[in-house]
PDBQT receptor file of N, H, CA, C and O in Angstrom, charges set to zero:
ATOM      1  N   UNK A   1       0.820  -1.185   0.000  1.00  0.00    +0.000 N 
ATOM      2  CA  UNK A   1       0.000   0.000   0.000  1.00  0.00    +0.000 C 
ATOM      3  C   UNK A   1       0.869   1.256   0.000  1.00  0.00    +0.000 C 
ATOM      4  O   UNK A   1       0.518   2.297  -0.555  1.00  0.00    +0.000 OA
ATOM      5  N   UNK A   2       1.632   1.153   0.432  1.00  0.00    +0.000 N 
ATOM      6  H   UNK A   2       1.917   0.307   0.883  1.00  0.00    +0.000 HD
ATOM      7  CA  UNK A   2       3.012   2.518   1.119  1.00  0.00    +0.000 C 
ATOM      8  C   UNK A   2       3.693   2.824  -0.329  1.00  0.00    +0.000 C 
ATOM      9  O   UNK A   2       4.069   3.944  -0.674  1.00  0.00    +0.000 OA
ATOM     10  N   UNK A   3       3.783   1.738  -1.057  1.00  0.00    +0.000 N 
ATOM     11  H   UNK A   3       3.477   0.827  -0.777  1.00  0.00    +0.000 HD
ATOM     12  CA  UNK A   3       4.506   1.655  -2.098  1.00  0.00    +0.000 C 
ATOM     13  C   UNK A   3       3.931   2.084  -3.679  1.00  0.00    +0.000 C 
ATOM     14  O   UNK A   3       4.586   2.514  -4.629  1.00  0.00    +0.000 OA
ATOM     15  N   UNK A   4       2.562   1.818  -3.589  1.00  0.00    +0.000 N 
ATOM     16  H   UNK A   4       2.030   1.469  -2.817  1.00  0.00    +0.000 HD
ATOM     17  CA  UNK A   4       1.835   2.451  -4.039  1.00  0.00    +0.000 C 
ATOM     18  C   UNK A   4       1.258   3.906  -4.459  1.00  0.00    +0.000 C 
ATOM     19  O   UNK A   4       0.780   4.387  -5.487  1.00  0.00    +0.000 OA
ATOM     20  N   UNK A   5       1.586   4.437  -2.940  1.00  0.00    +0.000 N 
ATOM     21  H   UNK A   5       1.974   4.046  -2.105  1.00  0.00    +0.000 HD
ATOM     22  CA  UNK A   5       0.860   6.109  -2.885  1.00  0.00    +0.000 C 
ATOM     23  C   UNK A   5       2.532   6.943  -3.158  1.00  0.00    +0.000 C 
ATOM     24  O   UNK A   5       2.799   8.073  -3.566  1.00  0.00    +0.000 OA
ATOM     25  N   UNK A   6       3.351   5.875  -2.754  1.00  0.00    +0.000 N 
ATOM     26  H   UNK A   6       3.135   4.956  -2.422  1.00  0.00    +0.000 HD
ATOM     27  CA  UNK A   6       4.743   6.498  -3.337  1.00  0.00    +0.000 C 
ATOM     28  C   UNK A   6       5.245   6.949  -4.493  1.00  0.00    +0.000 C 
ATOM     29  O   UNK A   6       5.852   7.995  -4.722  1.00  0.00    +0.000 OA
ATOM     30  N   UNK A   7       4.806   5.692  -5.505  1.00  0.00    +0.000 N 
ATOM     31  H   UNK A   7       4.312   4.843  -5.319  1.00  0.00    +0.000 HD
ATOM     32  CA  UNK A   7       4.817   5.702  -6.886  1.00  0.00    +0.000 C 
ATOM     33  C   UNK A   7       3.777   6.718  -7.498  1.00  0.00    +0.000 C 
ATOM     34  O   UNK A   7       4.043   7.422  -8.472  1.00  0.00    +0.000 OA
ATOM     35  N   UNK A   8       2.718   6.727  -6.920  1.00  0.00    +0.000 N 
ATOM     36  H   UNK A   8       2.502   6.155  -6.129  1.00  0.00    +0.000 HD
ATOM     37  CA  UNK A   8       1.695   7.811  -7.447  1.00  0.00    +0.000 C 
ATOM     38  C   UNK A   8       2.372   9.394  -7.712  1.00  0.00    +0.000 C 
ATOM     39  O   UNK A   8       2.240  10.210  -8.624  1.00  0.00    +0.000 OA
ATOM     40  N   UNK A   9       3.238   9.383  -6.307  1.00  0.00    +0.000 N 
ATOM     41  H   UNK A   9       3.346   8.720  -5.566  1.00  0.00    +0.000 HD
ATOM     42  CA  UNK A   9       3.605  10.524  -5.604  1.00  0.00    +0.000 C 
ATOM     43  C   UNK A   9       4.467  11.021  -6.717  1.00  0.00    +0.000 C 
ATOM     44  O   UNK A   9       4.192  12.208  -6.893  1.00  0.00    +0.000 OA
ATOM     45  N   UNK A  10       5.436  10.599  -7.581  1.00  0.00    +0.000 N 
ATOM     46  H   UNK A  10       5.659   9.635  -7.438  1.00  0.00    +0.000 HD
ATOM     47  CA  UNK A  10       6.653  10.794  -7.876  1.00  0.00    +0.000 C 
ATOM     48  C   UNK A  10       6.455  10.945  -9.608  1.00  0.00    +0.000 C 
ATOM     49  O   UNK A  10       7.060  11.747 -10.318  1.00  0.00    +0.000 OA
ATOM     50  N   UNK A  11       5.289   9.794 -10.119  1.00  0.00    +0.000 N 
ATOM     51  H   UNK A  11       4.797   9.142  -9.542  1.00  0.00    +0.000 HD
ATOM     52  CA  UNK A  11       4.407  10.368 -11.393  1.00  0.00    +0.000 C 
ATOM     53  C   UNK A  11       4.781  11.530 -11.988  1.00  0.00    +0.000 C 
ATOM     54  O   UNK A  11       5.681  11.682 -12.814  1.00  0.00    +0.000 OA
ATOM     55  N   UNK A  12       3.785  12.637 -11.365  1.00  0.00    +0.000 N 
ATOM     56  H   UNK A  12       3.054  12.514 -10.694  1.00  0.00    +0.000 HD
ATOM     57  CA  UNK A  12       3.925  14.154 -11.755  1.00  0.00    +0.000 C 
ATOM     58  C   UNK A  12       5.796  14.372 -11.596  1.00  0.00    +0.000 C 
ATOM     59  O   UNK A  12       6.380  15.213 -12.280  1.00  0.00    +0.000 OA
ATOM     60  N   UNK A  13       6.188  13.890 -11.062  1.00  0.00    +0.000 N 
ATOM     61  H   UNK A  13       5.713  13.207 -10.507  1.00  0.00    +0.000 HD
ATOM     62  CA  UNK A  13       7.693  14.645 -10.915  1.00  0.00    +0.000 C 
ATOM     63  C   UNK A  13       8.644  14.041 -11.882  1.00  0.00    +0.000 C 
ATOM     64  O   UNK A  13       9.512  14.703 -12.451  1.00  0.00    +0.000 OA
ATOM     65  N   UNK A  14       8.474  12.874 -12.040  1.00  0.00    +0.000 N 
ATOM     66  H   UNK A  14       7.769  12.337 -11.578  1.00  0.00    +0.000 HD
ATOM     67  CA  UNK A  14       9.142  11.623 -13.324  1.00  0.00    +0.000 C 
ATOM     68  C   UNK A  14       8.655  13.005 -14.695  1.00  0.00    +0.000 C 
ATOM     69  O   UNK A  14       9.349  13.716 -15.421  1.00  0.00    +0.000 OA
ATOM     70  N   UNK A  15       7.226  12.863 -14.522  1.00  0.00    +0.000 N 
ATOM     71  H   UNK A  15       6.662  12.286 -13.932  1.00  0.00    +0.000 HD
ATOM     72  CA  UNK A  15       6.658  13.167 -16.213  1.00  0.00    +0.000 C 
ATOM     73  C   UNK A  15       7.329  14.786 -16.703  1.00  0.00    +0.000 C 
ATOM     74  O   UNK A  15       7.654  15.085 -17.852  1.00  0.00    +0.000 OA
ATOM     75  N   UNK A  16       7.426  15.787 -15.332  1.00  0.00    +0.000 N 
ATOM     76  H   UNK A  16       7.163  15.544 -14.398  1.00  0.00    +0.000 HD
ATOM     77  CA  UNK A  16       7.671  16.699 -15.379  1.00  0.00    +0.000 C 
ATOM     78  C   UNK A  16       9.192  16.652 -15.406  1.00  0.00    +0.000 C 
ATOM     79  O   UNK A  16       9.541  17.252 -16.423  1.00  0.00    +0.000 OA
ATOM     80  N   UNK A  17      10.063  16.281 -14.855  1.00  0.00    +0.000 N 
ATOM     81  H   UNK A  17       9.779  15.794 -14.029  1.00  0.00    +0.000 HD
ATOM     82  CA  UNK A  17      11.419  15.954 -15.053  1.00  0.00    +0.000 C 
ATOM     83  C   UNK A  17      11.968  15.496 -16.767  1.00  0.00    +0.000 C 
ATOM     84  O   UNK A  17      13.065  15.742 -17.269  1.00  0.00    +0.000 OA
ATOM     85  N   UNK A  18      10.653  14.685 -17.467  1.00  0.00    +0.000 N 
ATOM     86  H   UNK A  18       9.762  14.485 -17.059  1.00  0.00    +0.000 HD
ATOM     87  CA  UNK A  18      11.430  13.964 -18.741  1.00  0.00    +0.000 C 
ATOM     88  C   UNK A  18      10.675  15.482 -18.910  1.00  0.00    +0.000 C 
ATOM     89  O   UNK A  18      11.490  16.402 -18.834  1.00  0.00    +0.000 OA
ATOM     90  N   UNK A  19       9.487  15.843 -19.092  1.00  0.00    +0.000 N 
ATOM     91  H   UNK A  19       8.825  15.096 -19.154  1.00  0.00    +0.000 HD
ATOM     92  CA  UNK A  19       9.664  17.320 -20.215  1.00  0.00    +0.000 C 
ATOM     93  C   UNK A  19      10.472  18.858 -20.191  1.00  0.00    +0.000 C 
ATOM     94  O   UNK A  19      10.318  19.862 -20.886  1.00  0.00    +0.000 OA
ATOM     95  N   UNK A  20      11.538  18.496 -18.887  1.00  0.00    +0.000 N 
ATOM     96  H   UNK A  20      11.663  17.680 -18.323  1.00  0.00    +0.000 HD
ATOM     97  CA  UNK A  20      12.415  19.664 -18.618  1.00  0.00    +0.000 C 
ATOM     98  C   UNK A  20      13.267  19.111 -19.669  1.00  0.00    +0.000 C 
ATOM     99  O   UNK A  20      13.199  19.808 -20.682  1.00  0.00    +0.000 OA
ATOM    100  N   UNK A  21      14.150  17.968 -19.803  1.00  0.00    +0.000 N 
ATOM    101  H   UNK A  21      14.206  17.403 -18.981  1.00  0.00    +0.000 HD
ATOM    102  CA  UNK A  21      14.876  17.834 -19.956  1.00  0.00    +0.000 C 
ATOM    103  C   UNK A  21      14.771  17.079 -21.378  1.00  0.00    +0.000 C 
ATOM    104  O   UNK A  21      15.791  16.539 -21.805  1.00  0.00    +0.000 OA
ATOM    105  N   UNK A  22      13.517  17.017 -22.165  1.00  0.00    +0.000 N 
ATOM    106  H   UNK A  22      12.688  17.456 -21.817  1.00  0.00    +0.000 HD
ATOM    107  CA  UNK A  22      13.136  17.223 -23.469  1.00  0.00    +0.000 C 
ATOM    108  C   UNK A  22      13.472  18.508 -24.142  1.00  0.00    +0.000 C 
ATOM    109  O   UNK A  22      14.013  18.476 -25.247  1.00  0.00    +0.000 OA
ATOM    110  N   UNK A  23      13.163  19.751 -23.497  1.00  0.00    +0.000 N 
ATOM    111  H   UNK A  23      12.724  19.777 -22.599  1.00  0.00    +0.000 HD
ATOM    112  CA  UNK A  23      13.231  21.216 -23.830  1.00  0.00    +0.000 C 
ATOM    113  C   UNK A  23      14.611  21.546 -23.486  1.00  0.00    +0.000 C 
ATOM    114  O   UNK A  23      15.263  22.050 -24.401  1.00  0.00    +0.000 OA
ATOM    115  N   UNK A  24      14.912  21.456 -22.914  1.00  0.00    +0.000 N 
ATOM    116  H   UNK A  24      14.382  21.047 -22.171  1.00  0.00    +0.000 HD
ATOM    117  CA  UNK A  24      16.505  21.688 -22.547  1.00  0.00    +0.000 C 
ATOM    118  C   UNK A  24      17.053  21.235 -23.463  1.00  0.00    +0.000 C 
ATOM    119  O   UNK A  24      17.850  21.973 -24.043  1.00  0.00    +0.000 OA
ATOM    120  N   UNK A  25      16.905  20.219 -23.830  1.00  0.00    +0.000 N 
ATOM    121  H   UNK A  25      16.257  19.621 -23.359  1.00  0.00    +0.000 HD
ATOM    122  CA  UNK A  25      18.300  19.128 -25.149  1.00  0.00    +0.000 C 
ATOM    123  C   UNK A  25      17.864  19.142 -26.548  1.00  0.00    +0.000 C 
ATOM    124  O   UNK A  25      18.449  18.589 -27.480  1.00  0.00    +0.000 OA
ATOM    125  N   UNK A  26      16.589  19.948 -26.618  1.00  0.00    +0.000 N 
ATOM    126  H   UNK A  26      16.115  20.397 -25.861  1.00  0.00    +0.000 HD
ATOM    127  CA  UNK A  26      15.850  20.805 -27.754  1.00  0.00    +0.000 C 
ATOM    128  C   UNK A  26      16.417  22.057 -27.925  1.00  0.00    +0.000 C 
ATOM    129  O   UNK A  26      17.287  22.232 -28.778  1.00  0.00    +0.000 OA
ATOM    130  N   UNK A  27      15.920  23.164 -27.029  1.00  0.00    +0.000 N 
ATOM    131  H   UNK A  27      15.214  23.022 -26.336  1.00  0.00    +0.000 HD
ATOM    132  CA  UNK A  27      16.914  24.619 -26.978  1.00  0.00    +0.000 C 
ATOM    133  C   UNK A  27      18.343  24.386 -27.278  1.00  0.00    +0.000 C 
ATOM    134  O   UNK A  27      18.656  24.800 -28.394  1.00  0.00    +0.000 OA
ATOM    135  N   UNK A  28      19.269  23.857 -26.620  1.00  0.00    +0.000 N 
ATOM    136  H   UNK A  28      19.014  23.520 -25.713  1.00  0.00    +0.000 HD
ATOM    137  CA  UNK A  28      20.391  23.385 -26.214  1.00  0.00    +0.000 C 
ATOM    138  C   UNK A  28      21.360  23.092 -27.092  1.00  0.00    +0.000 C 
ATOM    139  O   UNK A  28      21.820  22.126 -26.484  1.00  0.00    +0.000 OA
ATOM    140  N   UNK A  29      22.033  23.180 -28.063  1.00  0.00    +0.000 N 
ATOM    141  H   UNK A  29      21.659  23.964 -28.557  1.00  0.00    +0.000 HD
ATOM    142  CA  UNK A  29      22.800  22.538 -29.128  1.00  0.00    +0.000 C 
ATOM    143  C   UNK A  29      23.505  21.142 -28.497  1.00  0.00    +0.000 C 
ATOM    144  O   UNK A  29      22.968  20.035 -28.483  1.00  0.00    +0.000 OA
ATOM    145  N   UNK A  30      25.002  21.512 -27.917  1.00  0.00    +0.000 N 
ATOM    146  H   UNK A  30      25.439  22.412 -27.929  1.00  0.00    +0.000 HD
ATOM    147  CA  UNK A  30      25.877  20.776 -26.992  1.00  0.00    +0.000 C 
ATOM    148  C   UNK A  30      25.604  20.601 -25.616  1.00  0.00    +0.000 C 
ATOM    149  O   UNK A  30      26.334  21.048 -24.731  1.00  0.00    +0.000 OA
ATOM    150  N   UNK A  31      24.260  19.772 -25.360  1.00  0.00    +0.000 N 
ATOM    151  H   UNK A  31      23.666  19.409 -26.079  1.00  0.00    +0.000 HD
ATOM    152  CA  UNK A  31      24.050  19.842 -23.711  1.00  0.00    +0.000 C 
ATOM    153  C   UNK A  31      25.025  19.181 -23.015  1.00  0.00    +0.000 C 
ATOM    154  O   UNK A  31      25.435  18.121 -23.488  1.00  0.00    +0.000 OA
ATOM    155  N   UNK A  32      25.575  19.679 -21.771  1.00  0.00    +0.000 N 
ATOM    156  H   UNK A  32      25.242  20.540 -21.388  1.00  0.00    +0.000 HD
ATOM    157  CA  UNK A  32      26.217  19.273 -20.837  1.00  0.00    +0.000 C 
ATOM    158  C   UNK A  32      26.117  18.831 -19.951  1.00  0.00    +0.000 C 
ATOM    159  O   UNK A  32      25.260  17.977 -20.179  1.00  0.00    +0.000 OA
ATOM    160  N   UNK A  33      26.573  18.693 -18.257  1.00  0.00    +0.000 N 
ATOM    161  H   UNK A  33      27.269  19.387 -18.071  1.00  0.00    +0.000 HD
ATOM    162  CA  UNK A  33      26.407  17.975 -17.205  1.00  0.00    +0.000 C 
ATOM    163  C   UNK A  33      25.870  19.018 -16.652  1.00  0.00    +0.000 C 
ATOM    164  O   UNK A  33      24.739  18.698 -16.284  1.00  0.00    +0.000 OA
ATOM    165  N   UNK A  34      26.072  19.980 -16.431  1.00  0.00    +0.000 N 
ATOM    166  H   UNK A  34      26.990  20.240 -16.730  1.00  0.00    +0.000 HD
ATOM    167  CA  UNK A  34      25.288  21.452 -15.992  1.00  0.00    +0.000 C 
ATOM    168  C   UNK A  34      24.031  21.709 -16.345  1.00  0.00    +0.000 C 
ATOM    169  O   UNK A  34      23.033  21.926 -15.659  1.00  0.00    +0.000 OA
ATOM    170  N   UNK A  35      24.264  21.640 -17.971  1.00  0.00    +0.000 N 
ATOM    171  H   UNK A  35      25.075  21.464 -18.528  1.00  0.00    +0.000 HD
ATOM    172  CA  UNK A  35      22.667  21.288 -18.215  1.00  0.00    +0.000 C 
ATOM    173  C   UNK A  35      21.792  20.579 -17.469  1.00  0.00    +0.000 C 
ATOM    174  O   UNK A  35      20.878  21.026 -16.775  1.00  0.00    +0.000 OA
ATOM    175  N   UNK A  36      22.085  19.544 -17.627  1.00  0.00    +0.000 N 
ATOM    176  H   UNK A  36      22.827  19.182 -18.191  1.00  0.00    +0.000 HD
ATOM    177  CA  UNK A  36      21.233  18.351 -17.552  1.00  0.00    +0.000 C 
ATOM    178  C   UNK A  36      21.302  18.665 -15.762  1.00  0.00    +0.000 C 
ATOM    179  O   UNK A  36      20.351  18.298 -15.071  1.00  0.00    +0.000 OA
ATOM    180  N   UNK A  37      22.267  19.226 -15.253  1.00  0.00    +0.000 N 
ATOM    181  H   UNK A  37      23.039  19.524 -15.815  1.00  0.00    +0.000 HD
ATOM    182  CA  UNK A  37      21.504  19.172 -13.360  1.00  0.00    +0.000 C 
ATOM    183  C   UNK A  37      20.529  20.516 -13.733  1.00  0.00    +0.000 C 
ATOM    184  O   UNK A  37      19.465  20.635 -13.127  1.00  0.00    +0.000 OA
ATOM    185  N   UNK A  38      20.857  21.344 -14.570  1.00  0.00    +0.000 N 
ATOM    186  H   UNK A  38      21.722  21.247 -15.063  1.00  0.00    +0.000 HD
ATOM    187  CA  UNK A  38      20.042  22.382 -14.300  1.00  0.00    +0.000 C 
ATOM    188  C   UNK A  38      18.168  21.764 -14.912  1.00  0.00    +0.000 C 
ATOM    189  O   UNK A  38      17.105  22.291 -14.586  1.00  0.00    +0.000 OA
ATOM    190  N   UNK A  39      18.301  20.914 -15.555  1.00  0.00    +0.000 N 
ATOM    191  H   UNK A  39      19.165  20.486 -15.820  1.00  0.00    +0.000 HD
ATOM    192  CA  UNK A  39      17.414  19.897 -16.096  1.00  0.00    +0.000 C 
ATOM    193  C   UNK A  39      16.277  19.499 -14.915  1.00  0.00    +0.000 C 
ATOM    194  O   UNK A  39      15.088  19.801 -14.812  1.00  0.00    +0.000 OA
ATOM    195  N   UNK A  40      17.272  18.595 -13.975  1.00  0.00    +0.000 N 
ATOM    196  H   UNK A  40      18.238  18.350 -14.059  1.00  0.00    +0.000 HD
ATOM    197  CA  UNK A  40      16.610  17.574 -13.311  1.00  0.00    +0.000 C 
ATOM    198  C   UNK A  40      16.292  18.679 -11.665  1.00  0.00    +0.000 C 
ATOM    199  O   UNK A  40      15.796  18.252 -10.623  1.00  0.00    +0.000 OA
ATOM    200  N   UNK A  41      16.704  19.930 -11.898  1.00  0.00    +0.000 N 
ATOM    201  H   UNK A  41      17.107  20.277 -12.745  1.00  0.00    +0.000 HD
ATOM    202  CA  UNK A  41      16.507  20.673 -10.406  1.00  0.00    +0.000 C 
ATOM    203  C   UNK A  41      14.907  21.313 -11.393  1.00  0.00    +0.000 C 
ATOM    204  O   UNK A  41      13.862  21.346 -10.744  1.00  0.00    +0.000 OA
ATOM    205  N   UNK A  42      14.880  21.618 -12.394  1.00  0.00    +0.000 N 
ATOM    206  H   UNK A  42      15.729  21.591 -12.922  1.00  0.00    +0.000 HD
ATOM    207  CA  UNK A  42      13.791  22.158 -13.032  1.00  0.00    +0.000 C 
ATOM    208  C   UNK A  42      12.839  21.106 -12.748  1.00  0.00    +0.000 C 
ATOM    209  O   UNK A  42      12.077  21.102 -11.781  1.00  0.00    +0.000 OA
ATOM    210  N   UNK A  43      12.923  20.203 -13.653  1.00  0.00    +0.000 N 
ATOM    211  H   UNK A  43      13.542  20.206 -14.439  1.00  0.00    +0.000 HD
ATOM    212  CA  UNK A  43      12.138  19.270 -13.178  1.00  0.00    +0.000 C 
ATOM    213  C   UNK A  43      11.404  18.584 -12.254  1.00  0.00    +0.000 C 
ATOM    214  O   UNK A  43      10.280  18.085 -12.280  1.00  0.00    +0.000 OA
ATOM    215  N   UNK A  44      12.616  18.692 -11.095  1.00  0.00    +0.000 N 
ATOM    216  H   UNK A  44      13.530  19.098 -11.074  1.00  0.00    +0.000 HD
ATOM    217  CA  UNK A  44      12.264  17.864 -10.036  1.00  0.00    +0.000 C 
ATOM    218  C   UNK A  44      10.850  19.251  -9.047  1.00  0.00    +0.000 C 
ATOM    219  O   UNK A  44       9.830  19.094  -8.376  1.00  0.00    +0.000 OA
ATOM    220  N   UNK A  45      11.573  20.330  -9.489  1.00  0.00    +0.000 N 
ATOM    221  H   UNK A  45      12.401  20.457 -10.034  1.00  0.00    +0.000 HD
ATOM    222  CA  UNK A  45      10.891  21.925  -8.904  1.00  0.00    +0.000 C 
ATOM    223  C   UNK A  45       9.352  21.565  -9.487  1.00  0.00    +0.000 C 
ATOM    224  O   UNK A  45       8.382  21.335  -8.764  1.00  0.00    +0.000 OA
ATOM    225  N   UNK A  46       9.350  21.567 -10.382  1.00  0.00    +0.000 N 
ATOM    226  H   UNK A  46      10.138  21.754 -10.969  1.00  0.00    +0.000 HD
ATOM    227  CA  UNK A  46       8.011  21.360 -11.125  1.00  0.00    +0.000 C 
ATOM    228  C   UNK A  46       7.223  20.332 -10.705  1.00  0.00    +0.000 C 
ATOM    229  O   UNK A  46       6.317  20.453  -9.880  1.00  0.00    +0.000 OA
ATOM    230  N   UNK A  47       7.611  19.111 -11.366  1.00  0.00    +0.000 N 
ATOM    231  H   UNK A  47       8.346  19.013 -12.036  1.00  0.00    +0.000 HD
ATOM    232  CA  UNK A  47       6.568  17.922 -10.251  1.00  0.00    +0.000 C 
ATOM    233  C   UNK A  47       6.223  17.905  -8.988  1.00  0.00    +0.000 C 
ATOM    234  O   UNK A  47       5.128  17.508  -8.592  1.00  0.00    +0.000 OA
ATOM    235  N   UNK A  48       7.477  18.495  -7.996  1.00  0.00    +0.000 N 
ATOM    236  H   UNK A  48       8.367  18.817  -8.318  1.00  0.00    +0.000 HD
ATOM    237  CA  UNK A  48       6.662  18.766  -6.936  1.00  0.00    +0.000 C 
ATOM    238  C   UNK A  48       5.640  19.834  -6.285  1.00  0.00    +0.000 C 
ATOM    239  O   UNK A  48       4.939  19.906  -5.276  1.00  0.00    +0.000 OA
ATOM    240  N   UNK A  49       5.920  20.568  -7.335  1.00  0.00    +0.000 N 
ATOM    241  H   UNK A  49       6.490  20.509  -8.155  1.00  0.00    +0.000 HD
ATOM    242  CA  UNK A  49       4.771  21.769  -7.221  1.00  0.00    +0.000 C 
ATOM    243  C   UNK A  49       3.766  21.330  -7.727  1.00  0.00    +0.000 C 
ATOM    244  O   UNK A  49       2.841  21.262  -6.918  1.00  0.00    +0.000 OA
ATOM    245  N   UNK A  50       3.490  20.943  -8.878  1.00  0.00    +0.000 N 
ATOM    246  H   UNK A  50       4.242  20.998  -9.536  1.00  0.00    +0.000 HD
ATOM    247  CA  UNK A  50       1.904  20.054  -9.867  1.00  0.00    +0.000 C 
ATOM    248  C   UNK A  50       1.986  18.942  -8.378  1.00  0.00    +0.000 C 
ATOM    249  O   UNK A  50       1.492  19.774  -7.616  1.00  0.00    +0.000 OA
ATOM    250  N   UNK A  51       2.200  17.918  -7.611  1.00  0.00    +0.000 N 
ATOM    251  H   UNK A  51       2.601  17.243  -8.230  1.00  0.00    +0.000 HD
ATOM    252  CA  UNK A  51       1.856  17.282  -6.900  1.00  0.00    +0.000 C 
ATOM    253  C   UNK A  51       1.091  18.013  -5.636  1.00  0.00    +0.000 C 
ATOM    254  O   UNK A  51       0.134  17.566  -5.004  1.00  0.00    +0.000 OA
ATOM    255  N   UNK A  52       1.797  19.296  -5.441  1.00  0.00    +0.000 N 
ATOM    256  H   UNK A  52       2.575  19.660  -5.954  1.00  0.00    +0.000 HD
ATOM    257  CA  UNK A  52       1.484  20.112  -4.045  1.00  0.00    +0.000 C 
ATOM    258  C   UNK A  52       0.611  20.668  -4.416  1.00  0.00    +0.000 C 
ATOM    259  O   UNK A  52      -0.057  21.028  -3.446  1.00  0.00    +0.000 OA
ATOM    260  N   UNK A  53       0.109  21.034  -5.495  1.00  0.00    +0.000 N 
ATOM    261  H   UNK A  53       0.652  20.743  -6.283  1.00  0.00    +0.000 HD
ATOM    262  CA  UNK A  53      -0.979  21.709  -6.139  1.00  0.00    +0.000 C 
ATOM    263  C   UNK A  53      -2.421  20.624  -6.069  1.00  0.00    +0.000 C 
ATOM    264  O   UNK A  53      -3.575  20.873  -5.720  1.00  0.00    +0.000 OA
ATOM    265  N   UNK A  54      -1.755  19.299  -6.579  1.00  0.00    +0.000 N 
ATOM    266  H   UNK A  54      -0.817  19.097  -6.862  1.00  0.00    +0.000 HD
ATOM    267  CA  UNK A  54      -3.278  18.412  -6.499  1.00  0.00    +0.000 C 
ATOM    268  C   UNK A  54      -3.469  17.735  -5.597  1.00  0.00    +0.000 C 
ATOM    269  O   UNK A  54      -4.554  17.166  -5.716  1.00  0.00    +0.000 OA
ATOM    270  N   UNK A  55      -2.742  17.384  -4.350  1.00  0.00    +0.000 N 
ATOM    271  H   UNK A  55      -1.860  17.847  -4.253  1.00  0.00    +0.000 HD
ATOM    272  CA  UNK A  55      -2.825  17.271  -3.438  1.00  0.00    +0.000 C 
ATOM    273  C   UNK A  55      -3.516  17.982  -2.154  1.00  0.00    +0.000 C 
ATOM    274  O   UNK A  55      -4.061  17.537  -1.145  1.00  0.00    +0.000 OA
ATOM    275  N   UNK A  56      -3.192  19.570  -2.750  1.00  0.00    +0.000 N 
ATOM    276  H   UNK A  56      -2.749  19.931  -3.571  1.00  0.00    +0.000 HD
ATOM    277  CA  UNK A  56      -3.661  20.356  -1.881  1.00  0.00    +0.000 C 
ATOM    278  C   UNK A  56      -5.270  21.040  -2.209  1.00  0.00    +0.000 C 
ATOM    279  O   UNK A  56      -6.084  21.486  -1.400  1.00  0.00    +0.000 OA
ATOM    280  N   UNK A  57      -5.370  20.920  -3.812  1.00  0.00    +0.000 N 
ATOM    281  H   UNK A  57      -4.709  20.558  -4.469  1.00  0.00    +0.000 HD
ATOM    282  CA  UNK A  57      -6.919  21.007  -4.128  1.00  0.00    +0.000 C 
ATOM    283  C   UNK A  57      -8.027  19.177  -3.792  1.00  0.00    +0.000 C 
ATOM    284  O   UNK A  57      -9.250  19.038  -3.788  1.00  0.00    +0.000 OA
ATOM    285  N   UNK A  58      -7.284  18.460  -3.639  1.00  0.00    +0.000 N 
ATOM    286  H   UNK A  58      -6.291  18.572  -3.643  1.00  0.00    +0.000 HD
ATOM    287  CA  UNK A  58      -8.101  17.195  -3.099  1.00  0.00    +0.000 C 
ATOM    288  C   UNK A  58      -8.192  17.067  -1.925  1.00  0.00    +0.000 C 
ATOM    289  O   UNK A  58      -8.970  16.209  -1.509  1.00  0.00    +0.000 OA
ATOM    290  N   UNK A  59      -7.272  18.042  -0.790  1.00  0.00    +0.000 N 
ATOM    291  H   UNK A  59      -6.641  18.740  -1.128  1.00  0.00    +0.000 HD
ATOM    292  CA  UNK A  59      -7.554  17.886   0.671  1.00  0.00    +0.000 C 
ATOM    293  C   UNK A  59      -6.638  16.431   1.330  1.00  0.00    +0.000 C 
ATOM    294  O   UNK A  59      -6.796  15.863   2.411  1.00  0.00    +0.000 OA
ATOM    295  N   UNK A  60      -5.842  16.185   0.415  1.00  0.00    +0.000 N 
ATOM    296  H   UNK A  60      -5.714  16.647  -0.463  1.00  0.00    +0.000 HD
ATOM    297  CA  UNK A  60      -4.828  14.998   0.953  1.00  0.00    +0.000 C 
ATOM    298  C   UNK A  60      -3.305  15.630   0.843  1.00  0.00    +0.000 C 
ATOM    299  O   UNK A  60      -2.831  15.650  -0.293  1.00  0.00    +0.000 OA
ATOM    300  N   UNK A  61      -2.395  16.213   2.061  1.00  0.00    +0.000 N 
ATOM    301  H   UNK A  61      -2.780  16.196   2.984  1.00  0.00    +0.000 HD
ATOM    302  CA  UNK A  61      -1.496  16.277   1.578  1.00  0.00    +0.000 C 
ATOM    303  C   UNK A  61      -0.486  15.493   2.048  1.00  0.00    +0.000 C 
ATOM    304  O   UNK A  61      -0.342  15.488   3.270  1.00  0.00    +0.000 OA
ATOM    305  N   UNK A  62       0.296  14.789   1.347  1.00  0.00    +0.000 N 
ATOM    306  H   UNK A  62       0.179  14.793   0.354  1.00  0.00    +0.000 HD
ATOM    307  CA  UNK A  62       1.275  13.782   1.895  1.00  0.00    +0.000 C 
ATOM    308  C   UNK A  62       2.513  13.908   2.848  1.00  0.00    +0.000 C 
ATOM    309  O   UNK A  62       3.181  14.916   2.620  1.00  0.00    +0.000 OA
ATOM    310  N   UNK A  63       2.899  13.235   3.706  1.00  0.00    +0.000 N 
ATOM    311  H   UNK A  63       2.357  12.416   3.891  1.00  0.00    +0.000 HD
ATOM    312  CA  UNK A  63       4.219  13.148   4.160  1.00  0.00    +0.000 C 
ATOM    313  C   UNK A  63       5.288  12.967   2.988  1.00  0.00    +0.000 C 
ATOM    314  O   UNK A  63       6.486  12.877   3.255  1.00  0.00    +0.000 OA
TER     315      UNK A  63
């Protein structure tokens, strides 16, 4: 069950993470290692905001 609401949890942040770092290596000619952290901090920023967002309009917010 734990493992479950975990995986749910991380969804929005996975999906939002691959479309940072779709646009990034799109814009980007020669992406780098900089890039790509500046990528996965975008990303990771984003999914957890879209999660804190529907979490917090459904009245469930997670640990």
């Amino acid at each position: 069950m734990y493992l479950k609401s975990r995986i749910k949890h991380y969804v929005p942040v996975l999906l939002a993470m691959a479309a940072a770092f779709a646009v990034i290596f799109m814009v980007v000619e020669k992406p780098d290692y900089p890039t790509a952290l500046i990528a996965i901090g975008t990303g990771f920023v984003a999914g957890e905001t879209i999660h804190y967002l529907n979490s917090k309009k459904t009245g469930r917010i997670t640990d």
